[in-house]
C-alpha positions as CSV (number, residue, x, y, z in Angstrom):
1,X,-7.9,19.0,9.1
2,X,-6.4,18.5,12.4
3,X,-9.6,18.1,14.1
4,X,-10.8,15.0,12.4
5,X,-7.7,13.1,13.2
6,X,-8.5,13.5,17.0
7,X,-12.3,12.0,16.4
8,X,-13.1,8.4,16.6
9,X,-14.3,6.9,13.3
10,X,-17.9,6.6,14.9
11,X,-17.8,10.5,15.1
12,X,-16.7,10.8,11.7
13,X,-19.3,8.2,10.3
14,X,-22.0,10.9,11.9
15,X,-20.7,14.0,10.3
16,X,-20.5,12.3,7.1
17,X,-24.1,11.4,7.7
18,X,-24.8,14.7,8.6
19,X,-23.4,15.8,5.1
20,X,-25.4,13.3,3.2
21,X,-22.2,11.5,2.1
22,X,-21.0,7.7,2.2
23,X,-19.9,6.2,5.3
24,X,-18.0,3.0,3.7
25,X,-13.7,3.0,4.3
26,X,-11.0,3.5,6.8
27,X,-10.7,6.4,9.1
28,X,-7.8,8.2,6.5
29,X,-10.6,7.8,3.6
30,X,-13.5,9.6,6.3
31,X,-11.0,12.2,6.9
32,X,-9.9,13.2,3.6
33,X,-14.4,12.7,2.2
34,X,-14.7,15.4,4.8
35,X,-11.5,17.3,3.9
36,X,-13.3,17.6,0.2
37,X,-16.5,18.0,1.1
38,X,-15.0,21.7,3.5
39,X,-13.4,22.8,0.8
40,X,-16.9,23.0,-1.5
41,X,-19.4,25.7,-1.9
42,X,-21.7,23.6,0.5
43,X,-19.4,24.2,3.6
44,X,-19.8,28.0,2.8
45,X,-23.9,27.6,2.8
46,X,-23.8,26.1,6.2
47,X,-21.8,28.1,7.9
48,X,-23.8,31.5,6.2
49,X,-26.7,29.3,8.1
50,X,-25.1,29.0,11.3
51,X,-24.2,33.4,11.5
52,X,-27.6,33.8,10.9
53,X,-29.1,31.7,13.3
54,X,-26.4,32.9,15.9
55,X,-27.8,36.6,14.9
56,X,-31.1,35.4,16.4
57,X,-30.3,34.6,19.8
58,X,-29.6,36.9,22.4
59,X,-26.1,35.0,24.1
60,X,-22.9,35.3,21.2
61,X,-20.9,33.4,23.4
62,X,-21.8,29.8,22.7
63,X,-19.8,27.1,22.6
64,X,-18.3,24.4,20.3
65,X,-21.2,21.7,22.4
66,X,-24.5,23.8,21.5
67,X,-23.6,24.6,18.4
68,X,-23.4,20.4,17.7
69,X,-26.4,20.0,19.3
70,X,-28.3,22.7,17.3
71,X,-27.4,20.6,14.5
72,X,-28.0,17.3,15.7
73,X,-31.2,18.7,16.4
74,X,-32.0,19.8,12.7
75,X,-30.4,16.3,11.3
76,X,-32.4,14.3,13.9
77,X,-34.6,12.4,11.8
78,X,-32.2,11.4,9.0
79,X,-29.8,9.8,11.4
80,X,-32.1,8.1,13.5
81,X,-33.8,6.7,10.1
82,X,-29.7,5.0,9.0
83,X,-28.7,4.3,13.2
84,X,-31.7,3.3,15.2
85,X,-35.2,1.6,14.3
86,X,-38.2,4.2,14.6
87,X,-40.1,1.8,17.5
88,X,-43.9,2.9,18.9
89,X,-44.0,3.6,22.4
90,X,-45.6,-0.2,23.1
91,X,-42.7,-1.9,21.2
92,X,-39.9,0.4,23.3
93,X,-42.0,-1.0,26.2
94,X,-41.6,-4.8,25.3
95,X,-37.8,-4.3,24.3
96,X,-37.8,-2.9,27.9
97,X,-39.3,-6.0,29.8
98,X,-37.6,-8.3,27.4
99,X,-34.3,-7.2,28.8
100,X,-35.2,-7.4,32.2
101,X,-36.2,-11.1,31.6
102,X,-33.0,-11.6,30.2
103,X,-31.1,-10.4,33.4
104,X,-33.3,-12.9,35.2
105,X,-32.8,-15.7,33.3
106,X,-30.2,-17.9,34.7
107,X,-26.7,-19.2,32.6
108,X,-28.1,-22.8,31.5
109,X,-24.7,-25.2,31.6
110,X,-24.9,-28.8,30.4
111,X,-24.4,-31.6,33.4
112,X,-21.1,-32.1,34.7
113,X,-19.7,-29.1,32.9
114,X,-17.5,-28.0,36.0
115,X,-16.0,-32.0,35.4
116,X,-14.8,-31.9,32.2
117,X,-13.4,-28.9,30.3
118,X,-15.1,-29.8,26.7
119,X,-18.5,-29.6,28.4
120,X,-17.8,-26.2,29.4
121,X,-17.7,-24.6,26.3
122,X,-20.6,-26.3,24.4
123,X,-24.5,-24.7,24.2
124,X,-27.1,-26.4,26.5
125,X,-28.2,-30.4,25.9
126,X,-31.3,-31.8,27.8
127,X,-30.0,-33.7,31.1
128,X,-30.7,-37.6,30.3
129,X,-30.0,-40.6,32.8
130,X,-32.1,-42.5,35.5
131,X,-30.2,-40.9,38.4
132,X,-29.3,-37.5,36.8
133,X,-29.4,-35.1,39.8
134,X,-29.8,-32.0,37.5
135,X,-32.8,-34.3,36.0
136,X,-34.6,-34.7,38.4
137,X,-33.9,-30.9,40.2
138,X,-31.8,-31.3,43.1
139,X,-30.5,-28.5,44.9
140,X,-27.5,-27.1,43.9
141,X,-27.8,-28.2,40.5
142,X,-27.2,-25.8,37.5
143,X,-30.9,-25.4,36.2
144,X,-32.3,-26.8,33.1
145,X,-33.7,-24.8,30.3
146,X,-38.0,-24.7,30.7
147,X,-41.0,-23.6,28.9
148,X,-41.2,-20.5,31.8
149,X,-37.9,-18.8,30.5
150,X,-39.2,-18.0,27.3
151,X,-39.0,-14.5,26.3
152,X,-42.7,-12.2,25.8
153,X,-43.9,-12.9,22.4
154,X,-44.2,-9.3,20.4
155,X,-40.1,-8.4,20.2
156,X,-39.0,-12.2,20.1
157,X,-36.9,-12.8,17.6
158,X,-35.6,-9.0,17.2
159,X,-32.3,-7.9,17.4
160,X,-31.1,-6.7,20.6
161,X,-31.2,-2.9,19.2
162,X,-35.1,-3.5,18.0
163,X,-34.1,-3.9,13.9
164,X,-35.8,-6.7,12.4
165,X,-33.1,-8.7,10.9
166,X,-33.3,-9.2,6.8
167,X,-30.7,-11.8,5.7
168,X,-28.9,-10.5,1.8
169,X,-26.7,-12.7,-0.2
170,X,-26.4,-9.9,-3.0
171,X,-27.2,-6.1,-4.0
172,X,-30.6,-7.0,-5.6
173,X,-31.7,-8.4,-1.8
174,X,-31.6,-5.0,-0.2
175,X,-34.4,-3.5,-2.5
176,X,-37.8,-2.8,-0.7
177,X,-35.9,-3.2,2.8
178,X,-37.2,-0.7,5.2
179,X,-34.7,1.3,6.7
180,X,-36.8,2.7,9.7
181,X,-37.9,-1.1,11.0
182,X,-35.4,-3.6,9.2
183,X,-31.1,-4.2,9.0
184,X,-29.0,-6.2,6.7
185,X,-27.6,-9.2,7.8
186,X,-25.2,-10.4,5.4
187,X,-24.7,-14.1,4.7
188,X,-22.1,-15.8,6.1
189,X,-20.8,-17.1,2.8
190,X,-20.8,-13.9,0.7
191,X,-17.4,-12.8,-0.6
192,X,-15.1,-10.0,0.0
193,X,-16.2,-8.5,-3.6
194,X,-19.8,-8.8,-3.3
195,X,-19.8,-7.7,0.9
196,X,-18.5,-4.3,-1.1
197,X,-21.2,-3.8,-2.8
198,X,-23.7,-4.8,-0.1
199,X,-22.6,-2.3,1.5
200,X,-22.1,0.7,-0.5
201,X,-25.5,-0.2,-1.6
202,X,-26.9,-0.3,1.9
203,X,-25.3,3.0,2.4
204,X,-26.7,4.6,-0.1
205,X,-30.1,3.3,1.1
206,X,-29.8,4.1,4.6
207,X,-29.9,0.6,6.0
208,X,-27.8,-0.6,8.6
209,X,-25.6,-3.5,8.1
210,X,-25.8,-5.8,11.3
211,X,-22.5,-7.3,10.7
212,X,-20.6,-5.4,8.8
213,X,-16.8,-6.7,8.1
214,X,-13.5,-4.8,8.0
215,X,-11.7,-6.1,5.1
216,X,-8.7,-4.3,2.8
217,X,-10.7,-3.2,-1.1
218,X,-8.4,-4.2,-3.5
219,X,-8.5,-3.4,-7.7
220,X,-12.2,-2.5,-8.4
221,X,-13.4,-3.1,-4.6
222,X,-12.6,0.3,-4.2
């Protein structure tokens, strides 16, 4: 239809999660799962829902933005269980303060990193030498990396969106995963072939996949 080719693939990932189908491919393979998926008997059942619950209220004249977010209503839970971790309200809380204490924390640069170019674009390395001005703390010196920056202790080591990280290297890695508190993280090393079925796996589970690659499927990728 005309209307999917306007949406962004985000969009059309959530109405295919809305329709219990996979989320895997290019845009052009979203479109045409949800082309398919219309033309069933299962389109017809919805929309027989969606007269009746129309019958029900009082105002007829509602448009296309309630009626997505009656049904973003109804699918709530089952794309907040594949999207976002299910936190308690203390853990929302810590995620909360951590990332305050990450706005405070300062940008920690190696010494002399304004002198030479290399510097600039390495991580952090302890200041060493007898007189070291960013040793020993002298104004207008980058400051050094200390035990007071460190993060609060109950999210550290979460990922920024509150998922527990899991690292997989194949299919069999995903089993007893929790969707609601853990995501994938695929190896670095894994291949093309098996990344596929990492990931059709993890979408069939309802796990996220942290960093998940676009690459072309090829032969029996697809």
């Amino acid at each position: 239809m005309a209307e999917y080719e306007s949406l962004t693939v985000a969009e059309l990932k959530d109405l295919l999660r809305e329709r219990d189908l996979p989320v895997s491919g290019k845009k052009a393979e979203l479109i045409a799962r949800l082309e398919e998926y219309d033309s069933s008997d299962a389109v017809e059942d919805l929309a027989d829902e969606a007269v009746e619950v129309e019958d029900d209220f009082e105002d007829d004249d509602f448009d296309d933005d309630t009626d997505d977010d009656f049904f973003d209503d109804e699918w709530d839970d089952f794309h907040v269980a594949r999207q976002k971790p299910v936190l308690d309200d203390s853990t929302t809380a810590d995620i909360a303060i951590l990332n305050s204490q990450k706005k405070k924390q300062p940008a920690f640069r190696r010494q002399e990193w304004f002198r030479y170019k290399r510097l600039s674009k390495t991580g952090w390395r302890k200041p060493k030498g007898l007189q070291s001005s960013q040793r020993v703390n002298r104004k207008y010196r980058s400051p050094m990396a200390r035990v007071g920056y460190r993060k609060i202790a109950s999210v550290r080591g979460l990922h920024p969106s509150g998922f527990e990280e899991v690292m997989v290297y194949k299919p069999a890695d995903l089993d007893g995963i929790d969707p609601e508190r853990q995501a994938v993280r695929i190896g670095a090393r894994v291949g093309n072939r098996k990344r596929a079925q990492i990931h059709d796996r993890a979408d069939d589970l309802g796990l996220r996949v942290l960093n998940r690659r676009r690459f072309q499927r090829k032969g029996d990728m697809q």
